[in-house]
C-alpha positions in Angstrom: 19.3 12.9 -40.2 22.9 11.3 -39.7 24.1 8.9 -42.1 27.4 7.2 -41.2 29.3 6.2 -44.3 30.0 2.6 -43.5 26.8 1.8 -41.0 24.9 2.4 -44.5 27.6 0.2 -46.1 27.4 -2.3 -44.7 23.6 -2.6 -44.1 23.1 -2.6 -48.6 25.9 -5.1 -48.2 23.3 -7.2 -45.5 20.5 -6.1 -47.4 22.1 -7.6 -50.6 23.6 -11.0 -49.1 19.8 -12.0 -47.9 18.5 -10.8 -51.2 21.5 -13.1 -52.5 21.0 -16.5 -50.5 16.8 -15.7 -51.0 17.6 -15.3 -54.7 19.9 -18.7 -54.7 17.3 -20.8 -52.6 14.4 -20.0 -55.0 15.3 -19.1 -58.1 19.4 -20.7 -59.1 19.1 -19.3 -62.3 19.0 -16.1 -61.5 21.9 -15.7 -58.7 22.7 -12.2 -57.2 26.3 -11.6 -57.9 27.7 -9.7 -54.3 31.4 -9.0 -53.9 32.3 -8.8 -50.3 34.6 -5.9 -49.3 36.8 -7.5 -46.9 38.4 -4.1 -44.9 36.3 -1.1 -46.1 38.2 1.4 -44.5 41.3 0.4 -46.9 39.3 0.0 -50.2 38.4 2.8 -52.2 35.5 5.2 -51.8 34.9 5.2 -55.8 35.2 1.4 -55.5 32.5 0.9 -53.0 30.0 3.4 -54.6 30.5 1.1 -57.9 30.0 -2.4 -55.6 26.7 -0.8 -54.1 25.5 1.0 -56.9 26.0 -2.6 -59.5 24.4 -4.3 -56.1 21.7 -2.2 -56.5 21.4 -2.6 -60.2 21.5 -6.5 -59.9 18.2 -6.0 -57.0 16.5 -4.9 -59.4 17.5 -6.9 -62.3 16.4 -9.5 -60.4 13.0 -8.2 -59.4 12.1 -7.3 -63.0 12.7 -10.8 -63.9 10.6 -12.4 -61.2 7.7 -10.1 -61.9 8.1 -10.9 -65.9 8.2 -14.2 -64.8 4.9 -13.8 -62.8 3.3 -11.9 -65.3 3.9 -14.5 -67.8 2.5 -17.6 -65.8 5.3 -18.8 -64.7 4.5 -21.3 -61.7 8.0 -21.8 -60.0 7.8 -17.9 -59.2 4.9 -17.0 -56.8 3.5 -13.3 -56.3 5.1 -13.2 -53.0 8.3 -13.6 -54.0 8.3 -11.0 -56.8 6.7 -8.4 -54.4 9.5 -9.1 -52.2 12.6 -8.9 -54.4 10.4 -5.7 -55.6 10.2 -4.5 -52.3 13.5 -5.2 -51.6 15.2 -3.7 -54.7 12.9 -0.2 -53.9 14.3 0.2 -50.5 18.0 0.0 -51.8 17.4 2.5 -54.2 16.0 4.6 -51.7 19.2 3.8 -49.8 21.2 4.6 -52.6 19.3 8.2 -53.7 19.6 9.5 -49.7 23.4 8.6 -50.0 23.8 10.5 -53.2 21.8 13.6 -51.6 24.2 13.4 -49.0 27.5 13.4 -51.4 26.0 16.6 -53.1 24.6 18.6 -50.3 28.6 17.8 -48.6 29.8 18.9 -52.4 28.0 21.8 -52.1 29.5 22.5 -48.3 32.7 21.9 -49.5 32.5 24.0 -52.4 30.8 27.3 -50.7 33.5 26.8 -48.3 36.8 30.4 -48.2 39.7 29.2 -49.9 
């Protein structure tokens, strides 16, 4: 499996932005705070892990509220909706975990690699 650097960038940073404006329409009180990178290939690679990695964070933030707020009785929040933002958060972590494995198995290359 090949995993380009910025194609998986920038598809969190899509994933994230619908999450976002979903998030806004329904729910105002509980707004997903994405930063837009405007030239990846000029920022940091530290940087951008942190942006996707507190994205991530906020996904799911989000998605425990909305099920709290289902389990609770909450009527402004419907089922759908907090299976969704569940959904959603669980397939950027996924995203997130297979771009770690790919930091530490290119670690590891790097490492075994003759001086």
């Amino acid at each position: 499996m090949n995993i380009q650097a910025n194609n998986l960038y920038s598809e969190l940073q899509g994933m994230a932005n619908q999450v976002s404006s979903t998030a806004t329409n329904i729910r105002p009180n509980m707004d997903v705070n994405v930063q837009q990178v405007t030239n990846p290939s000029s920022a940091h690679f530290g940087e951008l892990l942190s942006q996707a990695i507190n994205n991530v964070n906020d996904l799911q933030s989000t998605a425990g509220e909305l099920k709290t707020a289902v389990e609770m009785g909450d009527r402004s929040v419907t089922l759908a909706e907090a299976v969704i933002a569940g959904n959603k958060a669980g397939i950027a972590f996924e995203a997130t975990v297979q771009v770690r494995n790919k930091l530490v198995e290119a670690y590891k290359q790097i490492m075994s690699m003759p001086v």
